[in-house]
C-alpha positions as a Python dict, from the first residue, in 0.01 Angstrom:
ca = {
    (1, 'X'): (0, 0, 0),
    (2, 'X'): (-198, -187, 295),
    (3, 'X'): (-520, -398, 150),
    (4, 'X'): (-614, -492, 474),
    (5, 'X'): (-635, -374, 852),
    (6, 'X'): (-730, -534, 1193),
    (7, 'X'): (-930, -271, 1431),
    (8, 'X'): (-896, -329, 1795),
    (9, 'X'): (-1254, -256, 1897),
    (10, 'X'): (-1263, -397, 2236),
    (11, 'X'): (-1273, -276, 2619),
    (12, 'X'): (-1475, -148, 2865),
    (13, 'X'): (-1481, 179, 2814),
    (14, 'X'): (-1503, 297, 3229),
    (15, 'X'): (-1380, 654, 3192),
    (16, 'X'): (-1718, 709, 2961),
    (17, 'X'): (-1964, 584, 3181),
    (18, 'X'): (-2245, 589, 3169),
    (19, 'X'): (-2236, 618, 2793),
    (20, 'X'): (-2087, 279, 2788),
    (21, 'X'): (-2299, 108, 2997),
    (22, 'X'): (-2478, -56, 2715),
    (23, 'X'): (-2310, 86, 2403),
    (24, 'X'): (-1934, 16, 2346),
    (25, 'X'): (-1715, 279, 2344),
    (26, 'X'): (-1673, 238, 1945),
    (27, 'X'): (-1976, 283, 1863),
    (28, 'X'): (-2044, 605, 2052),
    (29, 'X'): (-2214, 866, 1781),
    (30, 'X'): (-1956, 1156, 1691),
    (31, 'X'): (-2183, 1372, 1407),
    (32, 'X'): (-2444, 1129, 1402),
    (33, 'X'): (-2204, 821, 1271),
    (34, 'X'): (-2036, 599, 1523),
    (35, 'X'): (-1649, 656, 1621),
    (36, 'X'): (-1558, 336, 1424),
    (37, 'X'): (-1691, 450, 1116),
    (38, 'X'): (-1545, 718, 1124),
    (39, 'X'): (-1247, 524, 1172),
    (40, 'X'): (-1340, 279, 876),
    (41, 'X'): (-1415, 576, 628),
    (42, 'X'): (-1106, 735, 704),
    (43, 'X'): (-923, 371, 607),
    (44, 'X'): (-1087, 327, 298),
    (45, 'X'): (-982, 649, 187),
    (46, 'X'): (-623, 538, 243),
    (47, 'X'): (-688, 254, 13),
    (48, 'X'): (-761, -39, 297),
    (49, 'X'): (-1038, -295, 162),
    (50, 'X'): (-1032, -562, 407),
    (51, 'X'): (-1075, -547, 775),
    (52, 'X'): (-1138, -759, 1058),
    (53, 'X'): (-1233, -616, 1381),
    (54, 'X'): (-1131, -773, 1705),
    (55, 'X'): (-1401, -692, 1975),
    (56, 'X'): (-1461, -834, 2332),
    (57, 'X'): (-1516, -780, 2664),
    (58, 'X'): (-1961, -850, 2687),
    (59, 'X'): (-2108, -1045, 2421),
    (60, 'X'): (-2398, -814, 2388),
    (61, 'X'): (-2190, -510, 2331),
    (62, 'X'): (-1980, -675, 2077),
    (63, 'X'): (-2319, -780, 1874),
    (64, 'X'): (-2428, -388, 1872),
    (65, 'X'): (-2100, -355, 1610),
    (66, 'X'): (-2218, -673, 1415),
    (67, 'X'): (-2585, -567, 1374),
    (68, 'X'): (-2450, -217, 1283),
    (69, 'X'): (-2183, -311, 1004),
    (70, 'X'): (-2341, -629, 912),
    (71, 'X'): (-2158, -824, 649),
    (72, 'X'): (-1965, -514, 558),
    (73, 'X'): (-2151, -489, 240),
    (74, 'X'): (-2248, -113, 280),
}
């Protein structure tokens, strides 16, 4: 069984502009939770406990998924 996962979380997102213009594309709201949750929650119910997400592209972007998730602890 996979423990552990990375999550590519990265890129500019141009074909959803203007939505991404200040939000990355993973953390667009899809019923009121962002896409990567969804993502995560869907993972966890496979049985992964450990991820590590690889984001990029504008600093500020990537710290809207770190002040989001946090420490992971919820």
């Amino acid at each position: 069984m996979i423990k552990k996962a990375v999550i590519l979380a990265a890129g500019e997102g141009k074909r959803l502009k203007p939505f991404t213009e200040t939000m990355p594309k993973v953390m667009l709201p899809v019923a009121n939770k962002p896409i990567l949750e969804w993502n995560l929650l869907n993972a966890i119910d496979a049985g992964v406990k450990d991820f590590i997400f690889i984001v990029g592209y504008k600093s500020y972007k990537s710290e809207k998924v770190r002040d989001y998730f946090g420490d992971g602890s919820r």
